[in-house]
mmCIF file of the C-alpha atoms, coordinates in Angstrom:
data_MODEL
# 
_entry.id   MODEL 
# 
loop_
_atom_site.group_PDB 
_atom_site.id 
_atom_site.type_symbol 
_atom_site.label_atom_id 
_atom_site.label_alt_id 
_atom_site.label_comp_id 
_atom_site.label_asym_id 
_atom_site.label_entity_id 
_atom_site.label_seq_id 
_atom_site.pdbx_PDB_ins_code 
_atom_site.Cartn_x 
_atom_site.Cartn_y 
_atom_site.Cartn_z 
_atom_site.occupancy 
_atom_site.B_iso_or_equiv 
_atom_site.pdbx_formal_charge 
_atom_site.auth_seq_id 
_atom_site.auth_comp_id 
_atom_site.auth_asym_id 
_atom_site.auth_atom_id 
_atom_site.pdbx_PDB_model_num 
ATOM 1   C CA . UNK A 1 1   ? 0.000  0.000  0.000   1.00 0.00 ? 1   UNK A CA 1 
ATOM 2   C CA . UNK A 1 2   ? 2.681  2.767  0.911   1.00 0.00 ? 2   UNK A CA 1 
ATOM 3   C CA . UNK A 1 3   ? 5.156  1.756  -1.866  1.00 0.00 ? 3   UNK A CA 1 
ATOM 4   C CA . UNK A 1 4   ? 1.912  2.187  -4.479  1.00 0.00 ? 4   UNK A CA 1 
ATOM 5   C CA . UNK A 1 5   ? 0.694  5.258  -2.719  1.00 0.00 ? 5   UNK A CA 1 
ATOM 6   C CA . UNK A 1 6   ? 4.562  7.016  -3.288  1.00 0.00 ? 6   UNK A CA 1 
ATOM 7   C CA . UNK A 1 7   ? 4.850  5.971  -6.962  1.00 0.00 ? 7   UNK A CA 1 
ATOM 8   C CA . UNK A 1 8   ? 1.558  7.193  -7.356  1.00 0.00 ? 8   UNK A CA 1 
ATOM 9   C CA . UNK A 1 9   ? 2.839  10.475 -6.109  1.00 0.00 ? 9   UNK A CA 1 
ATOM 10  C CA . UNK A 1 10  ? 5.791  10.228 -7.802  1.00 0.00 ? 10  UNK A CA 1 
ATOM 11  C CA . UNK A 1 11  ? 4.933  9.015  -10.957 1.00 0.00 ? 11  UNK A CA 1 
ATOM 12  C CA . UNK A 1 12  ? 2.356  11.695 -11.280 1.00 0.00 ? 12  UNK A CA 1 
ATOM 13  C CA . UNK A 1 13  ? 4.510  14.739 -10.448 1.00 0.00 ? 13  UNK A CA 1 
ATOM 14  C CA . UNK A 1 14  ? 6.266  16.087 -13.543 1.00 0.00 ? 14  UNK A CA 1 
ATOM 15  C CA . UNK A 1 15  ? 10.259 16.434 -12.137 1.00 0.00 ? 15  UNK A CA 1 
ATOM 16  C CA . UNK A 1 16  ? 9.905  14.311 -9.109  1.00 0.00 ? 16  UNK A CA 1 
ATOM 17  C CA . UNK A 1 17  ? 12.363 12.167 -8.491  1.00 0.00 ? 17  UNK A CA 1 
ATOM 18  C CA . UNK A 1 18  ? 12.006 10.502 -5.013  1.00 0.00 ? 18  UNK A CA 1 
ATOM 19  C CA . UNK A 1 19  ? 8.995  10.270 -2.552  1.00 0.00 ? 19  UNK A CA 1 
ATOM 20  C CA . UNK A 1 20  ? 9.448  9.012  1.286   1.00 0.00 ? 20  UNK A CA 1 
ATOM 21  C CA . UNK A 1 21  ? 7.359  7.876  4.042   1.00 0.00 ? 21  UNK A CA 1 
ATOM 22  C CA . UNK A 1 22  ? 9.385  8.419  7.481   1.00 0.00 ? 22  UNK A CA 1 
ATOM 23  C CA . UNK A 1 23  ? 8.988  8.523  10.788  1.00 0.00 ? 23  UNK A CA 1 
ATOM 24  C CA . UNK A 1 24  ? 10.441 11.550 12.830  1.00 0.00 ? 24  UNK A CA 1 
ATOM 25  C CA . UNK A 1 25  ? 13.300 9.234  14.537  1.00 0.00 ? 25  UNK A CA 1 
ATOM 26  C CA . UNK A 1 26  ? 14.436 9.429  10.887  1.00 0.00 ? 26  UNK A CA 1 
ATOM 27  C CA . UNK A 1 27  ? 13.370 5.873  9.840   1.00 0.00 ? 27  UNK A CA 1 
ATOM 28  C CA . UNK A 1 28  ? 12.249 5.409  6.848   1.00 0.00 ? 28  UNK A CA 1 
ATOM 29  C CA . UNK A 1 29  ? 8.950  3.375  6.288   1.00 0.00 ? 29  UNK A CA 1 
ATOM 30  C CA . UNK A 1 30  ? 9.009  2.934  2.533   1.00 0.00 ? 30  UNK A CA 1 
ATOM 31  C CA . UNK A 1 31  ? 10.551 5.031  -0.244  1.00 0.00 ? 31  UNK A CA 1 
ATOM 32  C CA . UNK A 1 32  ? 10.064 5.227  -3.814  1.00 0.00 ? 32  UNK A CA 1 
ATOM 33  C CA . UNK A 1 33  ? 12.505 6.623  -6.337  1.00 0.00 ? 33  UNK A CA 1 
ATOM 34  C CA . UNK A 1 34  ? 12.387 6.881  -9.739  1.00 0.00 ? 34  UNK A CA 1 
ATOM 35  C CA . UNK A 1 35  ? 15.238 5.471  -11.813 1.00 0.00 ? 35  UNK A CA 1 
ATOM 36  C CA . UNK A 1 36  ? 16.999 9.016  -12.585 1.00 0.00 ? 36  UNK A CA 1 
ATOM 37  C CA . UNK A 1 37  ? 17.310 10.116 -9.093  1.00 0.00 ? 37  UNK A CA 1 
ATOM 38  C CA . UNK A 1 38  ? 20.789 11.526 -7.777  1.00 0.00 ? 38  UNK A CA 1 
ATOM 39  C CA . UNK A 1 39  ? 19.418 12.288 -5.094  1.00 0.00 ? 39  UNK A CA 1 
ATOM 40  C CA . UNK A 1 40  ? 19.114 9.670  -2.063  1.00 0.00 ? 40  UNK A CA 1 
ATOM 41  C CA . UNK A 1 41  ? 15.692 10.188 -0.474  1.00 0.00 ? 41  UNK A CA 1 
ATOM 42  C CA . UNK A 1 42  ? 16.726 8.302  3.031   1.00 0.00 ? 42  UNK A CA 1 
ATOM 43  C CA . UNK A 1 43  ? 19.043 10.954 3.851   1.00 0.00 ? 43  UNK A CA 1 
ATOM 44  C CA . UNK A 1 44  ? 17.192 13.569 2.694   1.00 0.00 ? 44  UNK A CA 1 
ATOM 45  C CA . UNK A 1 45  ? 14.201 12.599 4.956   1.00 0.00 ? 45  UNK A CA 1 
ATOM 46  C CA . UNK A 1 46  ? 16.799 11.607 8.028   1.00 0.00 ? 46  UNK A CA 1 
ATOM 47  C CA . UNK A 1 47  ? 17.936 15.421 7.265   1.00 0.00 ? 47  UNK A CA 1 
ATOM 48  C CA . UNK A 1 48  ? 14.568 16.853 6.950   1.00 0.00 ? 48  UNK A CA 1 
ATOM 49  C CA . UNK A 1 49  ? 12.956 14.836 10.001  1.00 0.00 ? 49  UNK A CA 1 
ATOM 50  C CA . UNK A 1 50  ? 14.986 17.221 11.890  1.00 0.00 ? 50  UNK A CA 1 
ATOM 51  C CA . UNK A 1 51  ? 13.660 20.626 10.459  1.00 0.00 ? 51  UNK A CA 1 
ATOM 52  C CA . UNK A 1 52  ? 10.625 19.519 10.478  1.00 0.00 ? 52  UNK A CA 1 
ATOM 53  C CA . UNK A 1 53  ? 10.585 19.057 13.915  1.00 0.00 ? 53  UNK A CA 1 
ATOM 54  C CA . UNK A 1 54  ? 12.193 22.074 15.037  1.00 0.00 ? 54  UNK A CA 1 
ATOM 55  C CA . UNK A 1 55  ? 9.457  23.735 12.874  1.00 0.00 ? 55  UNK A CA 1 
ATOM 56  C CA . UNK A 1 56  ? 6.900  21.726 14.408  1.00 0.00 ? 56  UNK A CA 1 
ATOM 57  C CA . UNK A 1 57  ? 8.414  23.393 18.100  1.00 0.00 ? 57  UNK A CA 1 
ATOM 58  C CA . UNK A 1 58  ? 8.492  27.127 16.746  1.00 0.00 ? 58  UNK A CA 1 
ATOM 59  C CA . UNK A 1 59  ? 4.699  26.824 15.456  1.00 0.00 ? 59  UNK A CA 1 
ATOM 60  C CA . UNK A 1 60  ? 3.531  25.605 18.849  1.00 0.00 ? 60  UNK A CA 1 
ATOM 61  C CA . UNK A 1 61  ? 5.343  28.313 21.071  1.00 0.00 ? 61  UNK A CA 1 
ATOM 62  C CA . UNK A 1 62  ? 4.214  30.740 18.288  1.00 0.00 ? 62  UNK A CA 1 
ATOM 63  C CA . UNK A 1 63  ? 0.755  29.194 19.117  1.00 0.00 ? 63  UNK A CA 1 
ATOM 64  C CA . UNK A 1 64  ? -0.127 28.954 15.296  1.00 0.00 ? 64  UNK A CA 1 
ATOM 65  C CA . UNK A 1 65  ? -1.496 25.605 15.051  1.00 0.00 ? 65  UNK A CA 1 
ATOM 66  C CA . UNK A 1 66  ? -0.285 22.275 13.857  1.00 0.00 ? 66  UNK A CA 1 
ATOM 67  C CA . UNK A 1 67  ? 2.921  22.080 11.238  1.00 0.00 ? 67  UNK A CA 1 
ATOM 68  C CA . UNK A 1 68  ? 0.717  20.750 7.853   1.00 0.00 ? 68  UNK A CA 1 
ATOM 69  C CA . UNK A 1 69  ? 3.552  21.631 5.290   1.00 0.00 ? 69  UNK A CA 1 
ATOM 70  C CA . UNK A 1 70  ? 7.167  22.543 4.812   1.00 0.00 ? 70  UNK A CA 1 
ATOM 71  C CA . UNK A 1 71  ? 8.996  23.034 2.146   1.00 0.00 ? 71  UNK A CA 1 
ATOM 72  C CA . UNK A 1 72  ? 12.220 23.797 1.089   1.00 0.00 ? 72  UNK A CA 1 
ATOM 73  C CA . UNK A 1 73  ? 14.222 24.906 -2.182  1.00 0.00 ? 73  UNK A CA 1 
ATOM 74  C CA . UNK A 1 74  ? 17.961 24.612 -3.108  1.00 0.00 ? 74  UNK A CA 1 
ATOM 75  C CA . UNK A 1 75  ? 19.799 24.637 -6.320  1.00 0.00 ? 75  UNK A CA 1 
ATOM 76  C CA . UNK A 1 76  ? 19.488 21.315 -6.985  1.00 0.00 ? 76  UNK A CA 1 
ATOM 77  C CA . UNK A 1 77  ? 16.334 20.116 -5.749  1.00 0.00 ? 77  UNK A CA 1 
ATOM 78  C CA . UNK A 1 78  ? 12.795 21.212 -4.098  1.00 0.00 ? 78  UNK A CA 1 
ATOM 79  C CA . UNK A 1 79  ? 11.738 18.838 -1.208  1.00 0.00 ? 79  UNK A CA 1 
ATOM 80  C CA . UNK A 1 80  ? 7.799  18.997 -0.246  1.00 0.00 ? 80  UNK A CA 1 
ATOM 81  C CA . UNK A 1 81  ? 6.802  17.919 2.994   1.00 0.00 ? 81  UNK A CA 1 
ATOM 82  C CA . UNK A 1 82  ? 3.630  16.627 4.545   1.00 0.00 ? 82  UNK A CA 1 
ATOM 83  C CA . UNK A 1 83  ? 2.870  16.161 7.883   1.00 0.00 ? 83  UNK A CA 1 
ATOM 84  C CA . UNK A 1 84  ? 0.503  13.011 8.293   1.00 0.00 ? 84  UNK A CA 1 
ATOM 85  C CA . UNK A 1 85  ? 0.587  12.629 12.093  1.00 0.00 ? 85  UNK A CA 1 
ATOM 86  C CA . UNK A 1 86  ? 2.322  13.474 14.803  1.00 0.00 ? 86  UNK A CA 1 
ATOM 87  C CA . UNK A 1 87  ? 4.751  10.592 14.501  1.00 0.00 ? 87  UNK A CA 1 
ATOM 88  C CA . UNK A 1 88  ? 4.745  10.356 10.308  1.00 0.00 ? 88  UNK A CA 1 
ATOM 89  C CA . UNK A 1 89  ? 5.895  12.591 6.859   1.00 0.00 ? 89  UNK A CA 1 
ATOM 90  C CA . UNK A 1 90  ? 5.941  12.344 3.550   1.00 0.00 ? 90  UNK A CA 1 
ATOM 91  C CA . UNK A 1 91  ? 8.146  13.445 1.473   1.00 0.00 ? 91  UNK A CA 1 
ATOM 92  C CA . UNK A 1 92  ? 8.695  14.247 -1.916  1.00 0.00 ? 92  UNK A CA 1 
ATOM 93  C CA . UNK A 1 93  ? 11.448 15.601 -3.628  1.00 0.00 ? 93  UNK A CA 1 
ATOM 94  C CA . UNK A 1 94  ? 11.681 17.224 -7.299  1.00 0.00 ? 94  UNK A CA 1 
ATOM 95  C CA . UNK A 1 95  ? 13.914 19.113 -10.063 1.00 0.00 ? 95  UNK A CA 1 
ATOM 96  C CA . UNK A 1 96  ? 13.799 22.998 -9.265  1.00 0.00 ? 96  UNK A CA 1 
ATOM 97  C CA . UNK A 1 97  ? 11.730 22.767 -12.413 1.00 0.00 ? 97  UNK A CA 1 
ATOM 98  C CA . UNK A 1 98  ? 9.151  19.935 -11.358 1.00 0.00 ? 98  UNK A CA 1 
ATOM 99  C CA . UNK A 1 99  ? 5.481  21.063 -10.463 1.00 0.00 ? 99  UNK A CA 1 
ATOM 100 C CA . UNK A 1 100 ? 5.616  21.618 -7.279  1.00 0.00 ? 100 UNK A CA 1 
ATOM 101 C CA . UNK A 1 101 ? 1.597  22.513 -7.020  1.00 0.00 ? 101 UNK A CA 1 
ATOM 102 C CA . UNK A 1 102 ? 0.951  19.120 -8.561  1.00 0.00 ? 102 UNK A CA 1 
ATOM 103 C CA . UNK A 1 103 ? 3.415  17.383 -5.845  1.00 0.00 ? 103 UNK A CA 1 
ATOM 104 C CA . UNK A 1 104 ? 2.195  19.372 -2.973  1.00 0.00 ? 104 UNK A CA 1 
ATOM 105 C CA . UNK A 1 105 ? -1.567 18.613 -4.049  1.00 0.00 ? 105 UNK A CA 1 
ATOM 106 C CA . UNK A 1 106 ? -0.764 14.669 -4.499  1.00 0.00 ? 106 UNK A CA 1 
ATOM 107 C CA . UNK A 1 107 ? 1.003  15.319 -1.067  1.00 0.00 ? 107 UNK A CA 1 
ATOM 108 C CA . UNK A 1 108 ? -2.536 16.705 0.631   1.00 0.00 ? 108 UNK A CA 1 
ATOM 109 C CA . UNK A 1 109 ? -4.381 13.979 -0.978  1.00 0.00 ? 109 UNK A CA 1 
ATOM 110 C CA . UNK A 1 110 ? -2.425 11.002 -0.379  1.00 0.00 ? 110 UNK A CA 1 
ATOM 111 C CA . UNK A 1 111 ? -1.556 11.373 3.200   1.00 0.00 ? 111 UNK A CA 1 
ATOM 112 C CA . UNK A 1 112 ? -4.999 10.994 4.610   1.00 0.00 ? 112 UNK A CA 1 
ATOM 113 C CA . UNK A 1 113 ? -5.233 7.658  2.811   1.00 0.00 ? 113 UNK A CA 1 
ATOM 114 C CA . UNK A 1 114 ? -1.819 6.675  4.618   1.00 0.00 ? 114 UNK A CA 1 
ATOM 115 C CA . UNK A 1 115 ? -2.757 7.587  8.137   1.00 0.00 ? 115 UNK A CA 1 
ATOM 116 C CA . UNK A 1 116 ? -5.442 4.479  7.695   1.00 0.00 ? 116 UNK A CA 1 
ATOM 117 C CA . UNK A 1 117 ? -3.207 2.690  7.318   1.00 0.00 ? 117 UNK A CA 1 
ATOM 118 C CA . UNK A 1 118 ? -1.171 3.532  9.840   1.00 0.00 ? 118 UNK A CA 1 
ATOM 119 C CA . UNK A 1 119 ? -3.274 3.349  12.544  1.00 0.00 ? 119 UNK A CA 1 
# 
């Protein structure tokens, strides 16, 4: 179910290369990357497990609400995150040129389908 649900997201966003399901310890639950990734998704979401989470601490002492989305842009790649729960992400990661409205819809979508199946 996870692995379908990530190529699904994958698959579907033009310039995605990898998509991730982690936990915030950093362990990953199921990943999916497409064959011309350079990028390897484990270590991104390890990496990003920690901003998120540090994000996750500002918006509660800022009283905003729960962390939903992150997202982040380099020179190499955009990474899309979506918070599922408070113990699960996804995350997808695409070309600076990839649609990134497509990937963060597929994102908002998806991840309700995932916490079933979590639970």
């Amino acid at each position: 179910m996870f692995r379908e649900a990530l190529q699904g997201v994958v698959d579907n966003t033009e310039g995605s290369v990898a998509g991730l399901l982690m936990d915030f310890e950093g362990i990953p639950v199921e990943t999916y990357t497409a064959k011309e990734s350079p990028f390897d998704i484990e270590v991104v979401g390890a990496e990003v497990s920690v901003v998120v989470k540090a994000i996750q601490r500002a918006t509660e002492m800022l009283e905003a609400g729960d962390t939903q989305e992150v997202a982040f842009r380099s020179k190499e790649m955009v990474t899309l995150i979506r918070v599922i729960n408070d113990n699960y992400f996804l995350a997808l990661t695409l070309t600076p040129d990839g649609n990134q409205g497509k990937g963060r819809f597929l994102l908002r979508t998806t991840a309700p389908k995932l916490l079933d199946e979590l639970a």
